[in-house]
C-alpha positions in Angstrom: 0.0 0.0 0.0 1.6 3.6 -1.0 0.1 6.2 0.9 1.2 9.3 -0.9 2.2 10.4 -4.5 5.5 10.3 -6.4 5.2 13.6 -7.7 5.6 16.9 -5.5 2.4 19.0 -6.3 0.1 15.7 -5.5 1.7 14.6 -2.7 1.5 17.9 -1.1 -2.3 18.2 -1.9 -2.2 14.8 -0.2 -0.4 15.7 3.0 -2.5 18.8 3.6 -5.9 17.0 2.8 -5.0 14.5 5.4 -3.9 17.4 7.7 -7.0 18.9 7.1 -9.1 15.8 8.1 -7.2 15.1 11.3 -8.1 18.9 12.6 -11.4 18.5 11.7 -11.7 15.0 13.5 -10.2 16.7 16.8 -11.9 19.7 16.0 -15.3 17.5 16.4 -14.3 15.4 18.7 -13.2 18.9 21.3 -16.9 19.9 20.2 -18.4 16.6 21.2 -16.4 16.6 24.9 -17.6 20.7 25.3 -21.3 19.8 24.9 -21.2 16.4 26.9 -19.6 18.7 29.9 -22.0 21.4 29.5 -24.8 18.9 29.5 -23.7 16.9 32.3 -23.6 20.1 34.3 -27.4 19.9 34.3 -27.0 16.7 36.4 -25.2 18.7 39.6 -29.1 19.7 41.1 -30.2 16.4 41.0 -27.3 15.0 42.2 -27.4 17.4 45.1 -31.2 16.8 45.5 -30.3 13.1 45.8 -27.6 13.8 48.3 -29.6 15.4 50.4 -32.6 13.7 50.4 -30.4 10.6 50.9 -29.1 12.1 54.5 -32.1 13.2 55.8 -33.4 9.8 55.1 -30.3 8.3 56.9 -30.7 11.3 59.9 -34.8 10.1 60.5 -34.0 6.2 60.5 -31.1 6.8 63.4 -33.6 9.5 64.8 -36.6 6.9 64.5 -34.0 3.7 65.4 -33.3 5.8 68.9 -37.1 7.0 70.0 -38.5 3.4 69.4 -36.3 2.4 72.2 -37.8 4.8 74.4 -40.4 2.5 76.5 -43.6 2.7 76.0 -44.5 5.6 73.6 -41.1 4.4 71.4 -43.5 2.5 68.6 -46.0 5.6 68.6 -43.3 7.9 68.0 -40.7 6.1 65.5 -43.7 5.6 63.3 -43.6 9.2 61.6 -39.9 9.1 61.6 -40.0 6.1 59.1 -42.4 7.2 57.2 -40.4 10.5 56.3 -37.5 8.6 55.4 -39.6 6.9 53.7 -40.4 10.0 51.6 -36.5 10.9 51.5 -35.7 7.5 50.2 -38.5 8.3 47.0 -36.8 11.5 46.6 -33.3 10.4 46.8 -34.3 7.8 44.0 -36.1 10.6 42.2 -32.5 12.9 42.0 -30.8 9.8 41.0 -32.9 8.6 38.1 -32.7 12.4 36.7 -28.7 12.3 37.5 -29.0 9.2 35.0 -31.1 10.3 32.5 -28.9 13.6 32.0 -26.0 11.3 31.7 -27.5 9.5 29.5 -28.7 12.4 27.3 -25.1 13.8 27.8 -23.5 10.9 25.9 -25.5 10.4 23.3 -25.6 14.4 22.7 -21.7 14.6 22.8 -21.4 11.2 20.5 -23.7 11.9 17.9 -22.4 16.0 17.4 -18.9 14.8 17.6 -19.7 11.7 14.9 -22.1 13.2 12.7 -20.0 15.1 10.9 -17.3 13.0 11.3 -19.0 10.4 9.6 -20.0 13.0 6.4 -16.9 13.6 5.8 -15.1 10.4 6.4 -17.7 9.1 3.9 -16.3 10.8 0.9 -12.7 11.5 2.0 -11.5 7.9 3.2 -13.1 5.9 0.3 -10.7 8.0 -2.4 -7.5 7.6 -0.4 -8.2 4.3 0.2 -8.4 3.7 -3.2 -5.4 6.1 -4.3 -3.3 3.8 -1.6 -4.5 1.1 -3.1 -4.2 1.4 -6.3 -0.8 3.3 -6.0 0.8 0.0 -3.9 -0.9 -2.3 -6.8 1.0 0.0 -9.4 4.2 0.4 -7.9 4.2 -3.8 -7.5 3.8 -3.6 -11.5 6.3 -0.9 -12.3 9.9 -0.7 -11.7 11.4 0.0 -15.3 10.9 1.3 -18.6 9.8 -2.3 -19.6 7.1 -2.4 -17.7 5.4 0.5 -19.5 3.5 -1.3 -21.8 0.7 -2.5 -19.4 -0.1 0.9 -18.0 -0.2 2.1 -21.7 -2.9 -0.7 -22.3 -4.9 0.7 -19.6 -4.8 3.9 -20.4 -6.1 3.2 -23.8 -8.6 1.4 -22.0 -9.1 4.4 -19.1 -8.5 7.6 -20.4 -11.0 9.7 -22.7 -10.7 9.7 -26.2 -9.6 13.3 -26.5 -7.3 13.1 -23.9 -5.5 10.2 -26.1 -6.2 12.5 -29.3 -3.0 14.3 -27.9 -0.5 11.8 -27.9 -0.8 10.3 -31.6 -3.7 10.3 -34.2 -3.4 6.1 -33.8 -2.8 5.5 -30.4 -3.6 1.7 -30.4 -1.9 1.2 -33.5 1.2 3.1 -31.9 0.9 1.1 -29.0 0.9 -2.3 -31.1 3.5 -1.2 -33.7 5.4 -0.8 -29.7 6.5 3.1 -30.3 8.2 3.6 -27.6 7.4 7.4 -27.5 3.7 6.9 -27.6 3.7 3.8 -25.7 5.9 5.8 -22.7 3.5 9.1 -23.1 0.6 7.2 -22.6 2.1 5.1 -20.0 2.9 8.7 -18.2 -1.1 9.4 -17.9 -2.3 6.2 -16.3 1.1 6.3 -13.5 -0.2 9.8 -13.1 -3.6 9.4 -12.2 -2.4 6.8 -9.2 0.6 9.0 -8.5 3.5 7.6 -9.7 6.9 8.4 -11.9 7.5 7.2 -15.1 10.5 4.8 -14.3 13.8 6.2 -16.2 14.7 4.8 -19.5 17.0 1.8 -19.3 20.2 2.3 -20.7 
């Protein structure tokens, strides 16, 4: 696999593009974090809430636990006392589930603005330098001297638009059988250049 072109101009392109990508998948990803904070700060009252509802209810069951030891009126009075932390126990739950929900709605929020756009992008960027890598490496397998010219000349009879070939030689297939080496090499030169690679030198 080649990541990046032979020649200067494209490679550069490349090396920015990707450069480009990676600050805009932080960039995202930063965004994502700042919202899931920000959100997550609406879970502190309920968390409170529950914390203090939580105490009291601890504060009326030692308060209740002590008066029904009293003799005598200690059933009568520890009643009321366990039935308010009773009530702090519900609200304590209460505080709780809302600490979870926001914690819940604060991860999903962060994820989906971080990947969202992440994911639009990705979509069309990675598929084209996954196939420039690709097909660069394949190429670069095939090609490592003037010899080996004549297959990327096929394909570029094969690939490039008529006009394009219209350029090189008013018979380009018949060049390319006949095995002119100028025409052969020149139309060679556009198929390595659209996967971003050097024509090999000529062998002496």
């Amino acid at each position: 696999m080649k990541l990046y072109a032979d020649t200067p101009a494209r490679r550069t392109r490349q090396l920015l593009t990707d450069l480009l990508f990676l600050l805009w998948l932080v960039g995202w990803v930063w965004i994502g974090s700042t919202v899931h904070d920000g959100t997550m700060a609406l879970a502190a009252p309920g968390r409170q809430a529950a914390e203090s509802a939580a105490s009291m209810a601890s504060g009326l069951r030692d308060a209740g636990a002590r008066l029904d030891d009293v003799p005598l009126i200690g059933d009568g009075i520890a009643a009321p006392f366990d039935q308010a932390s009773g009530a702090s126990d519900d609200l304590a739950a209460a505080g709780l589930a809302e600490v979870r929900a926001v914690e819940k709605l604060a991860l999903w929020l962060g994820v989906s603005i971080a990947l969202i756009p992440i994911l639009v992008v990705g979509a069309f960027y990675l598929p084209r330098r996954w196939r420039f890598a690709r097909d660069a490496g394949a190429g670069a397998r095939f090609i490592d001297a003037s010899e080996d010219l004549d297959l990327f000349a096929l394909r570029a009879l094969a690939n490039q638009p008529m006009h394009v070939l219209g350029r090189i030689s008013d018979d380009p297939a018949g060049a390319w059988r006949r095995g002119e080496q100028g025409v052969v090499r020149a139309l060679a030169e556009l198929e390595l250049r659209d996967v971003g690679l050097r024509v090999p030198p000529i062998s002496a």
